[in-house]
N, C-alpha and C positions, 0 to 999 in steps of 0.2 A: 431686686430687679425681677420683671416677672416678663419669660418668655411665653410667648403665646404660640402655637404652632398649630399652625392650616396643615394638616395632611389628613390623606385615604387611610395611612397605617400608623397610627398612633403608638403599637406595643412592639413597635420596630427600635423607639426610645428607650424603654425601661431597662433591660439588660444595662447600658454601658449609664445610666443615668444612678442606676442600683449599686454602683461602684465607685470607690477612689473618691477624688476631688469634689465631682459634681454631688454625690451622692451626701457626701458633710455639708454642702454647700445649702442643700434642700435640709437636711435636719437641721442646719443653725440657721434656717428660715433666712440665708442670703438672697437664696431667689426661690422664683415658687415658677411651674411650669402647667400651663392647661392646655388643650387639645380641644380642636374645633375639625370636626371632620363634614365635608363637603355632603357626603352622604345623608347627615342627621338634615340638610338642607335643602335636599330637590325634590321636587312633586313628584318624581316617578315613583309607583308604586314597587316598583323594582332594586327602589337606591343606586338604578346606573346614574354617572355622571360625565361617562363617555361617550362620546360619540364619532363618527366620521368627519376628517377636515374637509370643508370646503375647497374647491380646486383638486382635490384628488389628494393622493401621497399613501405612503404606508403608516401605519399604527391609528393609533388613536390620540384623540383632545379631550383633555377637560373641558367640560363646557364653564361659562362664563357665569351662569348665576348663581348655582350653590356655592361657588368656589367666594363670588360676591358680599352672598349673606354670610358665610361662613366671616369672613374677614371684617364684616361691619357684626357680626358679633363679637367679635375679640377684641375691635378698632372702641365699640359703644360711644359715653359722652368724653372719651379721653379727649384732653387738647395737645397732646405732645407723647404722640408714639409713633417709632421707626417700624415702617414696614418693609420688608427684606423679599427680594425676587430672585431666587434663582436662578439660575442660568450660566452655561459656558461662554456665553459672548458677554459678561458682564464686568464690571471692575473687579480686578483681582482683589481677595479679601486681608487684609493687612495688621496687624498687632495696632499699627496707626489707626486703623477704623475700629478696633475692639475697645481700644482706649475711648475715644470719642464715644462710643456707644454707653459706657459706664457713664462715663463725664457728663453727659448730658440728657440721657433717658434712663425711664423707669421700665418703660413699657413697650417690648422689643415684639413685633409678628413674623413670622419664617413664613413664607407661601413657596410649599411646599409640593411643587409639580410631579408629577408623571408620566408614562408612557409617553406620547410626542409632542407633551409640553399642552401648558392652559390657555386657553382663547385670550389671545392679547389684548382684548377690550377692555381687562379688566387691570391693565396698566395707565390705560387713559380715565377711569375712575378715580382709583386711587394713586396716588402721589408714592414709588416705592424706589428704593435703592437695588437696580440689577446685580448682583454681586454672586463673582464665580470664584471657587476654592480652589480651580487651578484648570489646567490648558486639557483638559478632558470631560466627558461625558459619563455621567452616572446615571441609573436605572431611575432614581428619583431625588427629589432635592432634600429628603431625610437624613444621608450623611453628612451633608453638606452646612445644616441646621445644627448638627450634632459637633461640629467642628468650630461656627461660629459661637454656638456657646458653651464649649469649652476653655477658649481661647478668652472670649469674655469676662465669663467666671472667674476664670484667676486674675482679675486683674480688680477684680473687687474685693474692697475693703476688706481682713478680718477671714478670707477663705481660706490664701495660704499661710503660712505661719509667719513671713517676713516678705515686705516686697521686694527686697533684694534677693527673692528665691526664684523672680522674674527672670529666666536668661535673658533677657537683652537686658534686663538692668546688674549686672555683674559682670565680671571679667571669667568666663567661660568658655571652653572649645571642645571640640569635640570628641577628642579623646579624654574620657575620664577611666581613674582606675580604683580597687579597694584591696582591701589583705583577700591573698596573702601576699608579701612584698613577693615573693618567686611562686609563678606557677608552672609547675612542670605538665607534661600531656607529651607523650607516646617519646618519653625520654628526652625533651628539648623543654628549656628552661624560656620563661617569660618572663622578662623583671618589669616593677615599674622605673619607671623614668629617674635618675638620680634625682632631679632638682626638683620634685616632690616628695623626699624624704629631706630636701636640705634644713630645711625651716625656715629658709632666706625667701622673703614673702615677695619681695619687689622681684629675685628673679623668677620665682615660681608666676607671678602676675605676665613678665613678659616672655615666659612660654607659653601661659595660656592662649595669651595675644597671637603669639606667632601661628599658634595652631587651630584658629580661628579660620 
C-alpha cells in the first residue's frame, strides 16, 4: 500500500514511522510512503503558500494551487486512489473505513492542512473523503495522517504476526495483566484476577466480555 502525503512538514513523520509496526511494515516493503510538499510547488520565490483569507478572520490559508499541483503529483495517471481531507467537521475515522481502505486501494493521499485550514476550492477539484480522528482541533492534519495509517497498516496482510492480534477481532478488554502474579508497592499487595490463572478458557472468555 503506498501512502502519499501532501504536507508543509514532511520530517514531522519519521520519528514515529522509525519505530514499532510501521517501521517493519516499510522494511518488508508492505507499504512505501512519499512526501509531496506544497512548497516545492508555488511560483513564490519565497516558497510561501500562505496567505490572508478573504473576508477577514484570524491566521492564515493555504492557498489553492501549490497545494493543487502537489496532489496531482502524487494523484498522476492512477485510476483508483483515496484522497483523504482532513478536518474536525468531517466523518469520524473508523477501523470500518481502515478496513475498506486495505480492501480496495493501493494508493491512499493524506491532504494534509494547516494553520486555518486550505482554500476549499480545491475540494471541488478533486473528489476526497473529509475525515476527522475525533471531536477536536489540531495544529495540523500530520497526526491525524499518522493515525489513519497506523490503523490501516495493521490491518494488512503479513504486518502483524496473526490477524487475530486485531483487538476487535479477539475477545479482549481492557484490563490486561503479566507476572508477577502479586505485586506489591508501598506494602499492599496486587494480585491478578483468579480466573486468569484458572485455565478454564470459556470462563476466562466471559470475563474478558464482561470487562469490555
Amino acid at each position: 500500500m503506498h501512502f502519499h502525503i501532501v504536507t508543509l512538514f514532511p520530517e514531522s513523520f519519521l520519528s514515529y514511522l522509525s519505530t514499532s509496526i510501521l517501521s517493519r511494515a516499510l522494511e518488508k516493503k508492505k507499504i512505501k510512503v512519499s512526501y509531496y510538499n506544497p512548497r516545492d510547488f508555488t511560483a513564490d520565490k519565497h516558497k510561501r503558500v500562505d496567505h490572508r483569507p478573504y473576508g477577514g478572520g484570524p491566521g492564515m490559508v493555504l492557498e489553492a494551487e501549490s497545494v493543487i499541483k502537489a496532489i496531482a503529483k502524487a494523484k498522476g495517471k492512477k485510476r483508483k486512489v483515496k484522497i483523504i481531507f482532513f478536518t474536525p467537521s468531517g466523518v469520524s475515522f473508523t477501523n470500518a473505513y481502515a478496513e475498506e481502505l486495505v480492501k480496495k486501494y493501493k494508493d491512499v493521499i493524506f491532504v494534509c492542512g494547516h494553520y486555518e485550514g486550505v482554500d476549499a476550492r480545491i475540494k471541488k477539484i478533486f473528489s476526497m473523503d473529509a475525515i476527522s480522528v475525533g471531536p477536536y482541533v489540531l495544529t495540523g492534519g500530520e497526526l491525524a495522517a499518522l493515525i489513519v495509517m497506523d490503523a490501516t497498516t495493521r490491518r494488512i496482510s503479513g504486518v502483524i504476526g496473526k490477524y487475530e492480534s486485531l483487538e476487535e477481532e479477539r475477545i479482549a478488554s481492557s484490563d490486561v495483566y503479566t507476572r508477577p502474579e502479586i505485586l506489591v508497592y508501598k506494602r499492599k499487595k496486587y494480585r491478578v484476577p483468579k480466573v486468569l490463572l484458572s485455565g478454564n478458557h470459556k470462563e476466562i472468555d466471559a470475563w474478558r466480555m464482561d470487562k469490555k
